[in-house]
ChimeraX commands (.cxc) that place a marker at each C-alpha (Angstrom):
marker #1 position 20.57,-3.75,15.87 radius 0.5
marker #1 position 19.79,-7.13,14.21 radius 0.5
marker #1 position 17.82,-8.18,16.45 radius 0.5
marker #1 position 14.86,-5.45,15.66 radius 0.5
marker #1 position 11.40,-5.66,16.79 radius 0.5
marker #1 position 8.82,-4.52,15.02 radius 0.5
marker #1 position 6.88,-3.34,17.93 radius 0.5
marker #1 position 9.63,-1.25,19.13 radius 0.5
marker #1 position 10.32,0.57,16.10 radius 0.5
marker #1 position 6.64,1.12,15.86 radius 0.5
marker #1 position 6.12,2.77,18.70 radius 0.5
marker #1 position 9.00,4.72,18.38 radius 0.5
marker #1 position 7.65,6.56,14.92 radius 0.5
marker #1 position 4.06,5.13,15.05 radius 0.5
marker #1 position 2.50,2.59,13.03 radius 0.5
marker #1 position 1.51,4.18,10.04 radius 0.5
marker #1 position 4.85,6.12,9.74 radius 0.5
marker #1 position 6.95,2.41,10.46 radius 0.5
marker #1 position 4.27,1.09,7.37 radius 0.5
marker #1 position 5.68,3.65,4.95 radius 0.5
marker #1 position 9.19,3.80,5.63 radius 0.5
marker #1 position 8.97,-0.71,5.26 radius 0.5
marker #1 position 7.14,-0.17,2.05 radius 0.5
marker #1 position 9.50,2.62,0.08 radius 0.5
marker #1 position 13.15,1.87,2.01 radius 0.5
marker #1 position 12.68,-2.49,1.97 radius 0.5
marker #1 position 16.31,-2.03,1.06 radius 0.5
marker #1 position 16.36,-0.48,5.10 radius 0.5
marker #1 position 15.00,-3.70,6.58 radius 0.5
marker #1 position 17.28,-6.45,4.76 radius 0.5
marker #1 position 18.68,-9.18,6.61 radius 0.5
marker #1 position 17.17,-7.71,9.67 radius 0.5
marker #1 position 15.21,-10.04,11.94 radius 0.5
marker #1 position 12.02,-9.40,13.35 radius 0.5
marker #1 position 11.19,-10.77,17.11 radius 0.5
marker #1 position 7.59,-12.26,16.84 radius 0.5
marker #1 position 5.05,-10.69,19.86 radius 0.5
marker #1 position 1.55,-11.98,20.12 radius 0.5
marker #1 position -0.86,-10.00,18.63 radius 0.5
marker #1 position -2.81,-7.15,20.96 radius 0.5
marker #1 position -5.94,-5.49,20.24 radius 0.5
marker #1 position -5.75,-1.84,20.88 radius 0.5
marker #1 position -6.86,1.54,19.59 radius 0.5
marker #1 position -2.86,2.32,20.21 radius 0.5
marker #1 position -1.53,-0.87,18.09 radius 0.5
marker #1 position -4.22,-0.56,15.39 radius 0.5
marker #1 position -2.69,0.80,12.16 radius 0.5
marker #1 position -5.86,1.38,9.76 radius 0.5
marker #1 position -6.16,0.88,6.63 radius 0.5
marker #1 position -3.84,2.28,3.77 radius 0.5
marker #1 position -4.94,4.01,0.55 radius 0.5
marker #1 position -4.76,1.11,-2.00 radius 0.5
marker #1 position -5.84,-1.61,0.59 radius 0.5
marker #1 position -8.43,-3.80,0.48 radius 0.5
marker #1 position -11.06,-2.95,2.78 radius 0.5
marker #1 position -11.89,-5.48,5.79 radius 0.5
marker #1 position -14.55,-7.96,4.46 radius 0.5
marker #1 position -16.21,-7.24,8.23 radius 0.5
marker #1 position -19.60,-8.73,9.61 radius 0.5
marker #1 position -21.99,-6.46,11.46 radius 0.5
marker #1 position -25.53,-5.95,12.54 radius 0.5
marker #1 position -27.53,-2.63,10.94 radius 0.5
marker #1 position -30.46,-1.67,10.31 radius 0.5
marker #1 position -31.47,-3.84,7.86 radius 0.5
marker #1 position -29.77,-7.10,9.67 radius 0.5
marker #1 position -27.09,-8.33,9.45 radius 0.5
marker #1 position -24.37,-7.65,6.34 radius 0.5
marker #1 position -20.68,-8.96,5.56 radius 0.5
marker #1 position -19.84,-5.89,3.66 radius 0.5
marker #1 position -18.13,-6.77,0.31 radius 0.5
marker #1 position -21.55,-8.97,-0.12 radius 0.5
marker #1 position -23.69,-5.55,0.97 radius 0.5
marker #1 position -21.38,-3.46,-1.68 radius 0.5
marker #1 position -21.53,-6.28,-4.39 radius 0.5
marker #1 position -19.72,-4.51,-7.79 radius 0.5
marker #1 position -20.60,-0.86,-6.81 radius 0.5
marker #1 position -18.31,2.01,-4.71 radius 0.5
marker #1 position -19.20,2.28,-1.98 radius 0.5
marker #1 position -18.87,5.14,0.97 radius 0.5
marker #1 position -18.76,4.60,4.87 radius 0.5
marker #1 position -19.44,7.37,7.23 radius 0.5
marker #1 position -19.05,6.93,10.92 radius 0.5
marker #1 position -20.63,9.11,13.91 radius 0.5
marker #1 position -19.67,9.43,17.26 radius 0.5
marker #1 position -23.07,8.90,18.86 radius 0.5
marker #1 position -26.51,8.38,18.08 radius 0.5
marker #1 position -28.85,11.59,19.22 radius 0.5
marker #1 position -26.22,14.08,18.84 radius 0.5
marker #1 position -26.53,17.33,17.66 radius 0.5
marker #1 position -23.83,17.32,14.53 radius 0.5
marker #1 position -24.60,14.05,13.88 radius 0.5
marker #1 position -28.31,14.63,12.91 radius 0.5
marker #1 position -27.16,17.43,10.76 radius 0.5
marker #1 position -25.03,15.02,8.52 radius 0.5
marker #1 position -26.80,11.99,8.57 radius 0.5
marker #1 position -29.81,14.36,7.60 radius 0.5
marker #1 position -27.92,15.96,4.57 radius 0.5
marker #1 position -26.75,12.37,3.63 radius 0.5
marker #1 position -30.25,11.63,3.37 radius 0.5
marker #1 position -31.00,14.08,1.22 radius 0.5
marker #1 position -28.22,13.36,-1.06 radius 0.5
marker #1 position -28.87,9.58,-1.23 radius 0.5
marker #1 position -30.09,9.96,-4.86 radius 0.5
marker #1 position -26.75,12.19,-6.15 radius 0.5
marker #1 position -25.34,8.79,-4.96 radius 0.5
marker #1 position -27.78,6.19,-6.11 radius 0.5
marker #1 position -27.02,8.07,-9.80 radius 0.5
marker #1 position -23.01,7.46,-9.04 radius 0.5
marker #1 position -23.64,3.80,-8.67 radius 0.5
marker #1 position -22.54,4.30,-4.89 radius 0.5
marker #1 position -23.82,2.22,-1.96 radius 0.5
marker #1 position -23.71,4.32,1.40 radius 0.5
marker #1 position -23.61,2.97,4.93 radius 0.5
marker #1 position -23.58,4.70,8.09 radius 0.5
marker #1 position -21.60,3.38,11.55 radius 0.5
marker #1 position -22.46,4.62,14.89 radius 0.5
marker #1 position -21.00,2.81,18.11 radius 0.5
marker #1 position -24.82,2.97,19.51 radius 0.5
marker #1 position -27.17,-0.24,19.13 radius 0.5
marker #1 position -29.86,-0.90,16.33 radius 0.5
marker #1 position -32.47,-0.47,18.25 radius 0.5
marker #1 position -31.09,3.48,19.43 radius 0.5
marker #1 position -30.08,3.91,15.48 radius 0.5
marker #1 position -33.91,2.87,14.72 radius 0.5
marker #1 position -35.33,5.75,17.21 radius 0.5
marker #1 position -32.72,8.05,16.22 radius 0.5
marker #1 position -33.73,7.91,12.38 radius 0.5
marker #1 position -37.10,8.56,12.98 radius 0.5
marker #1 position -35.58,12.05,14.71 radius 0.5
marker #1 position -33.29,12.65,11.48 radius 0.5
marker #1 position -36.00,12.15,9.44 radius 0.5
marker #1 position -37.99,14.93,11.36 radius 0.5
marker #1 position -34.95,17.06,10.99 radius 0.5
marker #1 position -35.48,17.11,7.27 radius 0.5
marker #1 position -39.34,17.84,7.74 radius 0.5
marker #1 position -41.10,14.46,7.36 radius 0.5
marker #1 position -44.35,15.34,8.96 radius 0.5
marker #1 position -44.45,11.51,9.63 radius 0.5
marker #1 position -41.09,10.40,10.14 radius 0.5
marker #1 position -40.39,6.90,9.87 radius 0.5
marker #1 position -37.40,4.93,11.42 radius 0.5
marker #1 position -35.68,3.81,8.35 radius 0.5
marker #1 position -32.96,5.70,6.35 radius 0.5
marker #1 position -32.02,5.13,2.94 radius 0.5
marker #1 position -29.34,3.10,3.76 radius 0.5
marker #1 position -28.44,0.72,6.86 radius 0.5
marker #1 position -26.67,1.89,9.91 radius 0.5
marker #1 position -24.33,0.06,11.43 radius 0.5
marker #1 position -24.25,-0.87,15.01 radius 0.5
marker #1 position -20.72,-0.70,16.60 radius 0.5
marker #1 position -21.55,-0.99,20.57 radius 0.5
marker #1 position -18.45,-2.49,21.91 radius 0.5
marker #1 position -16.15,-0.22,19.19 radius 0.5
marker #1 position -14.80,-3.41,17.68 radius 0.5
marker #1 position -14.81,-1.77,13.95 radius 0.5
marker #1 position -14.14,1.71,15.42 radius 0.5
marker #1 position -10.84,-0.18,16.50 radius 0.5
marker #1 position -10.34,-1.92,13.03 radius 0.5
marker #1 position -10.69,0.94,10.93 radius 0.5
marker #1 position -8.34,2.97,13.48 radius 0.5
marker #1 position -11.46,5.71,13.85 radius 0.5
marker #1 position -11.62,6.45,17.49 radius 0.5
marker #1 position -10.88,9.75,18.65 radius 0.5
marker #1 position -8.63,10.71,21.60 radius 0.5
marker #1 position -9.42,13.94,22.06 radius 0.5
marker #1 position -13.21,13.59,22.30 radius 0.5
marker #1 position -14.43,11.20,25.28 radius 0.5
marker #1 position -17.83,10.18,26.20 radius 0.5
marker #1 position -19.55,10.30,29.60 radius 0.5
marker #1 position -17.87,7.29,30.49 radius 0.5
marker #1 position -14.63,8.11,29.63 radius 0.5
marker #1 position -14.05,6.09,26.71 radius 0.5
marker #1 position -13.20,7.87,23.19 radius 0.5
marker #1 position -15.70,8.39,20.78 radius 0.5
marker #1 position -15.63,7.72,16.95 radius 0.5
marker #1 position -14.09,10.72,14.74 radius 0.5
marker #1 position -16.27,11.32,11.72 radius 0.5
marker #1 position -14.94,9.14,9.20 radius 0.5
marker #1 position -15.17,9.25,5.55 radius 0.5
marker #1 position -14.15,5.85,3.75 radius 0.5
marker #1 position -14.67,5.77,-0.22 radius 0.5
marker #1 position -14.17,2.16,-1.28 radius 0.5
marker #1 position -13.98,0.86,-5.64 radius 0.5
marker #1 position -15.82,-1.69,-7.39 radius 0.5
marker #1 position -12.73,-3.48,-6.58 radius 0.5
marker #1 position -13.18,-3.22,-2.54 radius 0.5
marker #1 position -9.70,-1.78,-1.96 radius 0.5
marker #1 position -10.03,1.85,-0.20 radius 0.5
marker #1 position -9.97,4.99,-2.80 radius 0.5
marker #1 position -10.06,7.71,-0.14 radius 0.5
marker #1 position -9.99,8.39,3.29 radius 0.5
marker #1 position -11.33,11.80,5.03 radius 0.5
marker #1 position -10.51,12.25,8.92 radius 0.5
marker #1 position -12.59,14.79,10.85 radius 0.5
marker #1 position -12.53,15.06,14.72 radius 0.5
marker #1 position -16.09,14.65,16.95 radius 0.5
marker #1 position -16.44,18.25,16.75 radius 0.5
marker #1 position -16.28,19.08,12.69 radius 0.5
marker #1 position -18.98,18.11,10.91 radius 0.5
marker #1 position -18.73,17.31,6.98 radius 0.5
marker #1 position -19.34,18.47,3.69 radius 0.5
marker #1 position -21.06,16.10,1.78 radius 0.5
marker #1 position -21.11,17.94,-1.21 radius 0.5
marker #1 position -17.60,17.75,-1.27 radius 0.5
marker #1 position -18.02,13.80,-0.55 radius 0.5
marker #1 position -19.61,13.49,-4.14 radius 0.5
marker #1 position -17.28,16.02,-5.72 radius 0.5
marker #1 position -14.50,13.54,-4.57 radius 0.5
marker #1 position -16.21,10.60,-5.96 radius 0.5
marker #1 position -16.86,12.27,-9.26 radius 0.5
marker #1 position -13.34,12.62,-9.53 radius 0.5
marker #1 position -12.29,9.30,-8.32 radius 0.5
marker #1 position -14.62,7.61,-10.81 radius 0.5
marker #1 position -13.50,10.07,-13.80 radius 0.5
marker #1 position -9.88,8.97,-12.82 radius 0.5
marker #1 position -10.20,5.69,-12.69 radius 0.5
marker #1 position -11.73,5.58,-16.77 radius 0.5
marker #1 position -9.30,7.76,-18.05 radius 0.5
marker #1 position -5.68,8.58,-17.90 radius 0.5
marker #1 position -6.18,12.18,-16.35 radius 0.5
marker #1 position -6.19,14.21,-13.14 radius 0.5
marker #1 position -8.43,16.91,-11.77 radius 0.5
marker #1 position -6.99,20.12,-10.26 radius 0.5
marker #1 position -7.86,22.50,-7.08 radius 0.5
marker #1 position -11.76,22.72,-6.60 radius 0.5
marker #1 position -12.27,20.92,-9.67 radius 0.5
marker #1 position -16.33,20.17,-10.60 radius 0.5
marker #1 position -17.48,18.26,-13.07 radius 0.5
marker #1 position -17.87,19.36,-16.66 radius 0.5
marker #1 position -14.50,21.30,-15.73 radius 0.5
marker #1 position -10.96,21.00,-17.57 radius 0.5
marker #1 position -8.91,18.15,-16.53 radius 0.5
marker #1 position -5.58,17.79,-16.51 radius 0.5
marker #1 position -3.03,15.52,-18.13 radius 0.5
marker #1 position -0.78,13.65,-15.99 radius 0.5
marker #1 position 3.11,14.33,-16.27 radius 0.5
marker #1 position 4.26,11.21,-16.77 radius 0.5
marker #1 position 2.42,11.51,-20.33 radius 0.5
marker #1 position 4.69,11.87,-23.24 radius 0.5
marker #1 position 3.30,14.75,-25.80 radius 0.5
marker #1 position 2.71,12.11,-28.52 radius 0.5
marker #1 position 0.60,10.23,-26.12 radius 0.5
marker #1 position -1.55,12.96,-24.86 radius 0.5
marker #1 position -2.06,14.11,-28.72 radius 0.5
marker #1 position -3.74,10.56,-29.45 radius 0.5
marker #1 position -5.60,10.63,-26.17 radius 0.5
marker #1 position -7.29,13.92,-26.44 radius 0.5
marker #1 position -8.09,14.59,-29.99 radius 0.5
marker #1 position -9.91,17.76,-28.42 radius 0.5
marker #1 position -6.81,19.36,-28.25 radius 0.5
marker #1 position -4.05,20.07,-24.74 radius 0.5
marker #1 position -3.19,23.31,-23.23 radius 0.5
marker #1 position 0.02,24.14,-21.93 radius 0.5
marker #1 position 0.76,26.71,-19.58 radius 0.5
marker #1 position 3.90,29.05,-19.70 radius 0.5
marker #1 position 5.84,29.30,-17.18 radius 0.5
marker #1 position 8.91,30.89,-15.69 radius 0.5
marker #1 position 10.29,27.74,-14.94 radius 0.5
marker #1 position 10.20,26.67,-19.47 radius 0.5
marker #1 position 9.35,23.22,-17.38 radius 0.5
marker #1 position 5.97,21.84,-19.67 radius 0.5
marker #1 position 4.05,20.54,-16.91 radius 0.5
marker #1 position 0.80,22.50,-16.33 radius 0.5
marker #1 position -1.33,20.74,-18.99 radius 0.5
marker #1 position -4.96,20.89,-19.85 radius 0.5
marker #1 position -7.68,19.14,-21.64 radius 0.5
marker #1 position -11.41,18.92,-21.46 radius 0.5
marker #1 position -13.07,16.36,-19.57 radius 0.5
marker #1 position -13.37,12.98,-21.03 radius 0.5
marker link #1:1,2 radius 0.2
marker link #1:2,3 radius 0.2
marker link #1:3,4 radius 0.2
marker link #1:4,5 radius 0.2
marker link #1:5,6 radius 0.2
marker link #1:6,7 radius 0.2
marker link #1:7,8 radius 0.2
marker link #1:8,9 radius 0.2
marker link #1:9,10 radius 0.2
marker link #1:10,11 radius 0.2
marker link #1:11,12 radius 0.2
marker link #1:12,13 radius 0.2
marker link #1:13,14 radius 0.2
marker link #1:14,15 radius 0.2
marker link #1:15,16 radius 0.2
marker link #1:16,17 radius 0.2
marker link #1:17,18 radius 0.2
marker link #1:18,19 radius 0.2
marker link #1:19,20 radius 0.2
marker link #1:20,21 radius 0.2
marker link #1:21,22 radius 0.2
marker link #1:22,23 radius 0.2
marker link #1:23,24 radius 0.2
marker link #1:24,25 radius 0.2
marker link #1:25,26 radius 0.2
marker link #1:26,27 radius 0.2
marker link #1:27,28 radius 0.2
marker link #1:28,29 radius 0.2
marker link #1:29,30 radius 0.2
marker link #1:30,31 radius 0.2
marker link #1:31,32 radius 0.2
marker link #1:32,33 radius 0.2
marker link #1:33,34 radius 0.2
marker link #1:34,35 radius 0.2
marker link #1:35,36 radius 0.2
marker link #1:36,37 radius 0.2
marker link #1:37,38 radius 0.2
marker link #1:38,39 radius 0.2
marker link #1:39,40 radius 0.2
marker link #1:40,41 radius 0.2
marker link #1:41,42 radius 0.2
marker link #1:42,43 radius 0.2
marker link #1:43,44 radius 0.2
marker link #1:44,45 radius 0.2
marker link #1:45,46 radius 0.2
marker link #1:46,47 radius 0.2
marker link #1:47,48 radius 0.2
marker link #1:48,49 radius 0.2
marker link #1:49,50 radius 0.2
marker link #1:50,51 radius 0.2
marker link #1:51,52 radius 0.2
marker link #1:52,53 radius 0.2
marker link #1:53,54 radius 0.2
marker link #1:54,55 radius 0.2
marker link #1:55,56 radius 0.2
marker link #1:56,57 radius 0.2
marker link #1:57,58 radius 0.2
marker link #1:58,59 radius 0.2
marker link #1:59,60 radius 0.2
marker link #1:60,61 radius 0.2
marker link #1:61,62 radius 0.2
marker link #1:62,63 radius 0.2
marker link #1:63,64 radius 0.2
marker link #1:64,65 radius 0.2
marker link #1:65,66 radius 0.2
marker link #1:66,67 radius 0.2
marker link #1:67,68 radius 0.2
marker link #1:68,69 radius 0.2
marker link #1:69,70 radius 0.2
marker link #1:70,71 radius 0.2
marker link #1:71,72 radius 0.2
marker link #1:72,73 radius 0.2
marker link #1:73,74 radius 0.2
marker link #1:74,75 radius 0.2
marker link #1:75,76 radius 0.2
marker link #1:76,77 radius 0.2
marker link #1:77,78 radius 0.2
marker link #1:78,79 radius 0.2
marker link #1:79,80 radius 0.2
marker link #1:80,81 radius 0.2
marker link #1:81,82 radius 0.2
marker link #1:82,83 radius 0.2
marker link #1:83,84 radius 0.2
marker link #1:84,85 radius 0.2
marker link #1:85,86 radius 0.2
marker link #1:86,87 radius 0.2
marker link #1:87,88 radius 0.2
marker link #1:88,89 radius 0.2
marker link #1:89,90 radius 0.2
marker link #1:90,91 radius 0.2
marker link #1:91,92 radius 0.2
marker link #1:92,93 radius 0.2
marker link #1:93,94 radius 0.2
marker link #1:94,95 radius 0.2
marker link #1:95,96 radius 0.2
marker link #1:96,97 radius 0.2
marker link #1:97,98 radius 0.2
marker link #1:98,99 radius 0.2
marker link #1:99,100 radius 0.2
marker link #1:100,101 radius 0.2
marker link #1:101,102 radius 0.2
marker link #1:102,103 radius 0.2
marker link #1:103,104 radius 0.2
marker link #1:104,105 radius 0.2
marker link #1:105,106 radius 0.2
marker link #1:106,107 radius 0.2
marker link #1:107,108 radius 0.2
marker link #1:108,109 radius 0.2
marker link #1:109,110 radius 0.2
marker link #1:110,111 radius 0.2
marker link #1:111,112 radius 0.2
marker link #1:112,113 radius 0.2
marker link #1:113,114 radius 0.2
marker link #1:114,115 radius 0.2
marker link #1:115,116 radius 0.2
marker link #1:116,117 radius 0.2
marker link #1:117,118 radius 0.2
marker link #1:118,119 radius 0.2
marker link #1:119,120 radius 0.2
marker link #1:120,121 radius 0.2
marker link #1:121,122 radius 0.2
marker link #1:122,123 radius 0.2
marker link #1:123,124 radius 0.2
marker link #1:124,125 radius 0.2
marker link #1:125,126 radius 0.2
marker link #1:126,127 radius 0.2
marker link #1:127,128 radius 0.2
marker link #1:128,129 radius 0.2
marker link #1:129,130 radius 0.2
marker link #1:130,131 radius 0.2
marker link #1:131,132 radius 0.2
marker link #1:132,133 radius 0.2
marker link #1:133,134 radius 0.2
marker link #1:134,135 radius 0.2
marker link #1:135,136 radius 0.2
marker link #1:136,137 radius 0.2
marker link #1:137,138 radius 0.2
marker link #1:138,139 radius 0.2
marker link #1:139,140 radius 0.2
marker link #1:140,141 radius 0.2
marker link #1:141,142 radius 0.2
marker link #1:142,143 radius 0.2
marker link #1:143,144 radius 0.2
marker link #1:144,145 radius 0.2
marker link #1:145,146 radius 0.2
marker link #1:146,147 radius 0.2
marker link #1:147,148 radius 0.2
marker link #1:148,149 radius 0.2
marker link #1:149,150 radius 0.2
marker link #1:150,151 radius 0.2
marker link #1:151,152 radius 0.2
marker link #1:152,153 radius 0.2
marker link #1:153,154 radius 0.2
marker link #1:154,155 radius 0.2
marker link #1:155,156 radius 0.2
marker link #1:156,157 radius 0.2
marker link #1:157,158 radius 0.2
marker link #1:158,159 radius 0.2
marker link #1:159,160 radius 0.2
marker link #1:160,161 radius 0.2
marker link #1:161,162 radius 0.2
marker link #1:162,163 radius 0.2
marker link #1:163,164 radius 0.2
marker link #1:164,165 radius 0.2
marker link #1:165,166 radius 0.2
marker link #1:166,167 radius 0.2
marker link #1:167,168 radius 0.2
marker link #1:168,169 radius 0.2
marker link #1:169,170 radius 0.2
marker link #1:170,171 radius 0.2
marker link #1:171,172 radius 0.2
marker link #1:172,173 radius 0.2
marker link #1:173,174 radius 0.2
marker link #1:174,175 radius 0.2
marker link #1:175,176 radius 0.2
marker link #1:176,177 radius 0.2
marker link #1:177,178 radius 0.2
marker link #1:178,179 radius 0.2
marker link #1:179,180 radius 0.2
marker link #1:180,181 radius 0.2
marker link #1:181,182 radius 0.2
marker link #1:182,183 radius 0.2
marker link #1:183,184 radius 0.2
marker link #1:184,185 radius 0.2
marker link #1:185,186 radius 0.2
marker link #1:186,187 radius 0.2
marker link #1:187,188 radius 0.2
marker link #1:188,189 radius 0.2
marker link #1:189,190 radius 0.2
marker link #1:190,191 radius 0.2
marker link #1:191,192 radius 0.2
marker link #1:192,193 radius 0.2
marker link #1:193,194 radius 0.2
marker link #1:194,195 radius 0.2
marker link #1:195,196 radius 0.2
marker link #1:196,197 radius 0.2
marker link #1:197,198 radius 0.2
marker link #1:198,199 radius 0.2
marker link #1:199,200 radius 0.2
marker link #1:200,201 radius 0.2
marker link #1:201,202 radius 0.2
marker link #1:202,203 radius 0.2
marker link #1:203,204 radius 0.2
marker link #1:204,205 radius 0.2
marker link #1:205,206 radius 0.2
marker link #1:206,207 radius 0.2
marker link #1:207,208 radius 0.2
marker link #1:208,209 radius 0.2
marker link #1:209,210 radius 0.2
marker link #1:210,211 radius 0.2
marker link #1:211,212 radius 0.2
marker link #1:212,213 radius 0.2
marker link #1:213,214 radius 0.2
marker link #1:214,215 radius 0.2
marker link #1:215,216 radius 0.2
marker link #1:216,217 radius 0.2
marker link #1:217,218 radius 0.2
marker link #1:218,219 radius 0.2
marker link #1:219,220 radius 0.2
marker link #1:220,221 radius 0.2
marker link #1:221,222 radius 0.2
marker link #1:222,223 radius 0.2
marker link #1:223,224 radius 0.2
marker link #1:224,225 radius 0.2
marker link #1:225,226 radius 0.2
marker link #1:226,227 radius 0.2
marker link #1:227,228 radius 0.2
marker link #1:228,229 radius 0.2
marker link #1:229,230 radius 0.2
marker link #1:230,231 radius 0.2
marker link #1:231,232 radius 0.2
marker link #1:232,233 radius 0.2
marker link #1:233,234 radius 0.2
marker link #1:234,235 radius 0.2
marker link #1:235,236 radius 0.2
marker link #1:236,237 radius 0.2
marker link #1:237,238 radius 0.2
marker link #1:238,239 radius 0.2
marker link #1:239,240 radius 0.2
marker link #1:240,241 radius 0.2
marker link #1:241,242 radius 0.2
marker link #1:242,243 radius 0.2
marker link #1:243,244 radius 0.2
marker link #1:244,245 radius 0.2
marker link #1:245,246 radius 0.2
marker link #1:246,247 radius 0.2
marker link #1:247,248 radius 0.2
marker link #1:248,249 radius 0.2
marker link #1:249,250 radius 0.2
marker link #1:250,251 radius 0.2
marker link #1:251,252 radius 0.2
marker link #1:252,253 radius 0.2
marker link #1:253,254 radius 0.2
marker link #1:254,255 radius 0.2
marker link #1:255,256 radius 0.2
marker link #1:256,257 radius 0.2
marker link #1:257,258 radius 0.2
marker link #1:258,259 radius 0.2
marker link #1:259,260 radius 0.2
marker link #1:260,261 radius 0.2
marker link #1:261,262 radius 0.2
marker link #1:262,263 radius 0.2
marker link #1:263,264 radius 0.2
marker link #1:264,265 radius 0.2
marker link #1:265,266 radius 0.2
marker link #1:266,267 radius 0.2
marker link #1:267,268 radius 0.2
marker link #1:268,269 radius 0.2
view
């Protein structure tokens, strides 16, 4: 049809999928015309955010007031976690680990903030039972970073992180557990999706942001369970000459069945 809504196709292939195919096939989408609808906010109609994308420059009330976020992040990464519900068990578990590891990510340069759909007042009592969880014999109410307050699930929309499958007492969905990893540069790095019911590795959090940060310095890419001080590998696009003035230490190159060169190796940068 040439007369092609937007809406329509969305819904037919969903909102993320309709993003994709309009960014690689534009050549699918010329000379078509686009009916204009007003604008609806909805869990349903809310895309996200892409890989690439710069991350909403939102306004919100935490723990330690009020923050736009690209001001709170300022020229560091950054990493947003969201949590269903304040005083819940698997949620106490995480935020607790996350407290442990808030110096692994103080020594990345990495600013961490927490979102939970329950007020500032709640995420102030519910610290105080975190920090108990991790054996503060006098636990205060303040974290090592803020906690944002998301009662009426207006970011939860946003950042397309509400849950279907998990409902509240209410009825209404809860937020999945989240993992955001935003750059220096505030557009989003990575993106981890975990339902209500799986809680999260945070170890692999920082493994994931060592890499992204190695990555982003040098022209390389890290393989299956990769760890710091590990080989890295060097990217195919790479011409041999290239990679021989780029690693002086020397590339490995795996033989394979295939004769194809394209399992190569190098020490980390």
């Amino acid at each position: 049809s040439s007369d092609l809504g937007p809406f329509s196709l969305k819904h037919k292939i969903g909102v993320k999928a309709y993003r994709l195919v309009r960014l690689h096939f534009p050549r699918l989408f010329s000379g078509v015309r686009f009916r204009r609808r007003p604008y609806r906010t909805s869990s349903a109609a809310m895309p996200g955010i892409l890989l690439g994308e710069v991350f909403p420059n939102f306004e919100a009330d935490t723990t330690v007031g009020k923050i736009k976020l690209h001001t709170f992040l300022g020229d560091s990464w950054g990493v947003l976690f969201s949590h269903p519900r304040d005083y819940t068990p698997v949620c106490t578990t995480e935020l607790g680990r996350a407290v442990q590891l808030a110096p692994e990510f103080e020594k990345r340069g990495v600013k961490m903030i927490a979102l939970s759909i329950d007020s500032v007042e709640d995420h102030f009592g519910w610290s105080k039972d975190i920090n108990a969880y991790n054996g503060m014999e006098d636990p205060k109410e303040i974290l090592p970073f803020p906690i944002i307050a998301d009662p009426k699930r207006d970011l939860a929309v946003l950042l397309g992180m509400l849950d279907p499958d998990e409902k509240d007492l209410t009825g209404m969905p809860v937020t999945a557990r989240c993992v955001f990893i935003i750059g220096p540069d505030k557009k989003m790095k990575l993106s981890i999706l975990y339902p209500a019911t799986t809680g999260r590795n945070f170890d692999e959090i920082l493994r994931v942001i060592d890499s992204l940060q190695l990555t982003s310095n040098f022209s390389v890419a890290t393989p299956v369970d990769w760890q710091p001080g590990d080989r890295v590998m060097v990217p195919p696009m790479m011409s041999e000459e290239d990679a021989s003035k780029n690693f002086p230490c020397g590339v490995y190159t795996k033989e394979l069945p295939s004769g194809k060169k394209y399992l190569r190796y190098t020490a980390q940068p």
